[in-house]
N, C-alpha and C positions, 0 to 999 in steps of 0.2 A: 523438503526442498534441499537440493544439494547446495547450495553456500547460506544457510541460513543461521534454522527455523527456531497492625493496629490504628486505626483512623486519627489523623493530625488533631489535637486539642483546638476544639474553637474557642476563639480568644474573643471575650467581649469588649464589645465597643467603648471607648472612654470619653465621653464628651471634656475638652479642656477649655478653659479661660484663659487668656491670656494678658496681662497687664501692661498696659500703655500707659508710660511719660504717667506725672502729678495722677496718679490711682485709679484713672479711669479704665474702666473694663471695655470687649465689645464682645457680640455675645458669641455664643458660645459656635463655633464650625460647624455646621449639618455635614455629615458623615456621607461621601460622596458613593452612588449608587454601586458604581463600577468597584470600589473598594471593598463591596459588602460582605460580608460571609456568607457561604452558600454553601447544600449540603447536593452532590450528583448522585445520582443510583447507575452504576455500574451494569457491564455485560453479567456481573457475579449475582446481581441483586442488590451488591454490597453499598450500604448509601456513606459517600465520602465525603466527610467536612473537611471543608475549605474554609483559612481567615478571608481568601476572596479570588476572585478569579486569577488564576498562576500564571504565572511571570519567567519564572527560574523552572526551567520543567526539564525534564529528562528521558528521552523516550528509549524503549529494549528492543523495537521493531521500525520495519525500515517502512512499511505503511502507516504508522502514526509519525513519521519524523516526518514523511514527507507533511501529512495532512498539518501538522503543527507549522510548518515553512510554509503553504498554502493560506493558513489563516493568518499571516502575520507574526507570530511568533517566534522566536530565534533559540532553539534550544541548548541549553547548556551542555548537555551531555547525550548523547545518542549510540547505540551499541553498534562496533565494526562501522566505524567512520570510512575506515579504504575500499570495503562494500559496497557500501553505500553509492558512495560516489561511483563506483565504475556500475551497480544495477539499477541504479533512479536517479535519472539524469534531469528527469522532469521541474524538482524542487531543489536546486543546487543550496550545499550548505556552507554556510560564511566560513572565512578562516578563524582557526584558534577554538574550533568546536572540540571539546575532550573526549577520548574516545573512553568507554566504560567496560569495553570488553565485547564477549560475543554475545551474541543474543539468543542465545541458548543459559546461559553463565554471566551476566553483568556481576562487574565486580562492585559488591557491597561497600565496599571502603571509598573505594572512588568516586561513588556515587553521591555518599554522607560527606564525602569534602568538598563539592560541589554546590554543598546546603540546600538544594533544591526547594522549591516549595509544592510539588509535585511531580510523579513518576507516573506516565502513560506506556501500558502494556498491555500485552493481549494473552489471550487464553493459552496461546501455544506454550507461554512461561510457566513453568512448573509452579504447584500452589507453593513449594518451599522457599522459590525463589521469589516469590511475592510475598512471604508472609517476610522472609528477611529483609528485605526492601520497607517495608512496610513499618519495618524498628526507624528510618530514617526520614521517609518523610508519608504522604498522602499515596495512596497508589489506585489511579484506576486504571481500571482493565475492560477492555474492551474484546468485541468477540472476533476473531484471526479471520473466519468465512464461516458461509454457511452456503454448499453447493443449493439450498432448496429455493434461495435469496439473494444471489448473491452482489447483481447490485446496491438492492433495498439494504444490505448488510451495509454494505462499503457508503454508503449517506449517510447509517443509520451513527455508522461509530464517529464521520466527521462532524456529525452535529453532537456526538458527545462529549468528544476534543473541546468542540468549541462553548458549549456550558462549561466545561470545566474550565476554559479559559477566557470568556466572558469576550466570545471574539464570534457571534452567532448571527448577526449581519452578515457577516464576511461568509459565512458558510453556507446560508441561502444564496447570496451570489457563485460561492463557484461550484454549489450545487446547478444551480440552474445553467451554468455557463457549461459544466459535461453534459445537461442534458440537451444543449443548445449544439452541443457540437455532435451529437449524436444524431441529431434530428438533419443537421447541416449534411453529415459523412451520407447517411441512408439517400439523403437526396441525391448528393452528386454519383453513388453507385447506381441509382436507379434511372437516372442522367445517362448516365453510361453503358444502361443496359443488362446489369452486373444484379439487379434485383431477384432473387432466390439463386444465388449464382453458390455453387458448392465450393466451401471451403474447408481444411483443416486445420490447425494448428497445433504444432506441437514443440516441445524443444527434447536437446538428448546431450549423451554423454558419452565419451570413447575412454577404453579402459581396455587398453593394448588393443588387438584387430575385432573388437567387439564392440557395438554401437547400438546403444539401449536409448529410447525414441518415449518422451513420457507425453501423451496426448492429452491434450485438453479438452475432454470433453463436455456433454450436455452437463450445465450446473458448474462449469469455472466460470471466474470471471470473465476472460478471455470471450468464449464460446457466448456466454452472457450477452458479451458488447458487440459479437459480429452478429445473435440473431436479432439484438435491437436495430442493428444496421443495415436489414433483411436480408443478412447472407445464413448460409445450410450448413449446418454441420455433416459429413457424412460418418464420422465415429461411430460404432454401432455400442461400442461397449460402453461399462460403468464406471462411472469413477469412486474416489470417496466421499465422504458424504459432508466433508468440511472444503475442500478447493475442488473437488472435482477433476482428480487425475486419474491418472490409469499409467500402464507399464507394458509396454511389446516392443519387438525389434524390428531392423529390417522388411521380413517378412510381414510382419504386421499391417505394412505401411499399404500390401497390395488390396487389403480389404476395404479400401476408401476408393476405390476406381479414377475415374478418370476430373475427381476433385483438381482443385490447385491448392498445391501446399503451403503453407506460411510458418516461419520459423524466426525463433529470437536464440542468437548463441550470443557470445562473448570472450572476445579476444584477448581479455586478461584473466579469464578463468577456462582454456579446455579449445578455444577456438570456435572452431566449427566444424561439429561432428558429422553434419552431411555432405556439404562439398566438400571437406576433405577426407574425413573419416567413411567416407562410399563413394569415394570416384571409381575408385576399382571395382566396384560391389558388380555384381552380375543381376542381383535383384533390383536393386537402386538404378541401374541403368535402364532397367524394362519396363520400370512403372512410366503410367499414360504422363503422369505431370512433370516428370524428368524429360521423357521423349517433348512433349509441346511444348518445354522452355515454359513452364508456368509452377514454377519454384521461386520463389521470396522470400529472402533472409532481408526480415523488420532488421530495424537499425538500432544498437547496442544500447546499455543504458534506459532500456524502458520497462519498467518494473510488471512483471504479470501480475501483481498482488499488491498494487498499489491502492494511491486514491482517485478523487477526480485528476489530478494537475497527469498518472500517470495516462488516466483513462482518455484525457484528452489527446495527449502525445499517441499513444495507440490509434485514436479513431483516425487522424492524420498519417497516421504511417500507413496504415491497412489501404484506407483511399487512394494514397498516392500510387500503391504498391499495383493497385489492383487497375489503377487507369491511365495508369504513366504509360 
């Protein structure tokens, strides 16, 4: 992606007595469920002991922060906080959040002074930088996509967030509530006439008068939520086998016919590579969805590799896009 990409000592329980006034005792506190120690199996296998469901957590990736702000949690530290904020708009984050570095490289120190009682990360972090993490507090890890899965994936990790943060109520709700909006979007397209309607998706990047175009094809998330929506991919190509991209340019774009295109840029990283980076193009101006005005630049801040809160914000963009 271009702006991106040892287990805590379980501590046993101590039942106390406490003494009241002239030596009377009362008994002893029952040790409340929610407090409990628990131990999670991770996307690694790896099984994580917890003194109890986490509190102070710190996430390295911009789809566990959000899924952590979804479930109620407020996390301590999150990597590329200015990121964040301008690509996942969905799950906004409180003020005074520390930022830990890039999510490539979280800085170790910063993170240990933080005291966290847990570190949520994904596969894409190198094993080195999880075993170093790992000297400072609990770390699970969770798996980045799987193109063969990829919604199943993206529920699979927010119900693991949420054992690990004992906040699993909340996650069959807003599990059910993207599948609720998914079921909602498909209707109002098929409403609208729009049911097996060809669509693409892609986004791109300009690097002086050259403009590289990365498709989301069958097996992104993306492509994922518009066939659940009953809309077509017309991509023909493959992607890889963990998000599901692929890489062509311009010319690329003429091998989708007379699809309608949909696009996510961002105006504080690059802009927009196709209206403005191809107004002049001679190919850009020939294709069928340039000509019909059925070109759609989705609205900024909504993460392709989120969770549900982005998936929801996506199924509402697409809709509107497609029947405004």
């Amino acid at each position: 992606m271009r702006t991106q990409y040892l287990a805590w000592p379980l501590l046993a329980a101590v039942a106390t007595t406490a003494l009241v006034g002239c030596g009377s005792t009362e008994a002893p506190k029952k040790e409340n469920a929610a407090d409990a120690a628990l131990t999670v199996t991770d996307a690694r296998g790896e099984k994580v002991k917890l003194d109890g469901p986490a509190k102070r957590v710190v996430g390295t990736e911009w789809n566990v922060v959000e899924s952590l702000l979804t479930l109620g949690v407020e996390p301590v530290g999150v990597a590329d906080v200015k990121g964040y904020q301008a690509y996942d708009t969905a799950a906004p984050l409180p003020d005074g959040v520390k930022d830990i570095g890039t999510r490539g490289e979280p800085s170790v120190d910063t993170v240990a002074g933080l005291k966290p009682d847990l570190v949520v990360a994904t596969t894409d972090l190198s094993d080195a930088a999880v075993k170093q993490l790992s000297k400072v507090a609990p770390v699970v890890v969770v798996k980045s996509a799987d193109a063969s899965r990829q919604i199943d994936q993206m529920t699979d990790n927010v119900k693991l967030i949420a054992e690990a943060t004992g906040t699993e109520k909340k996650a069959e709700s807003e599990i059910a509530s993207f599948r609720e909006a998914l079921a909602d979007g498909k209707k109002k397209l098929a409403d609208a006439g729009l049911a097996g309607e060809k669509v693409a998706f892609a986004d791109g990047w300009q690097e002086g008068n050259q403009v590289s175009v990365r498709p989301y094809v069958k097996g992104s998330l993306i492509t994922d939520i518009n066939t659940e929506l009953g809309l077509v991919s017309p991509w023909k190509m493959k992607g890889d086998k963990g998000y599901g991209l692929a890489s062509t340019d311009v010319e690329g774009l003429t091998r989708i016919g007379d699809a309608r295109f949909t696009y996510i840029a961002n105006d504080t990283d690059g802009g927009d590579p196709f209206a403005d980076g191809l107004k002049n193009n001679a190919v850009w101006k020939s294709l069928p969805f340039v000509k019909n005005d059925e070109v759609y630049r989705l609205p900024d801040g909504i993460w392709m590799f989120g969770g549900t809160a982005s998936g929801k914000q996506y199924v509402d963009a697409i809709v509107d896009a497609l029947t405004g």
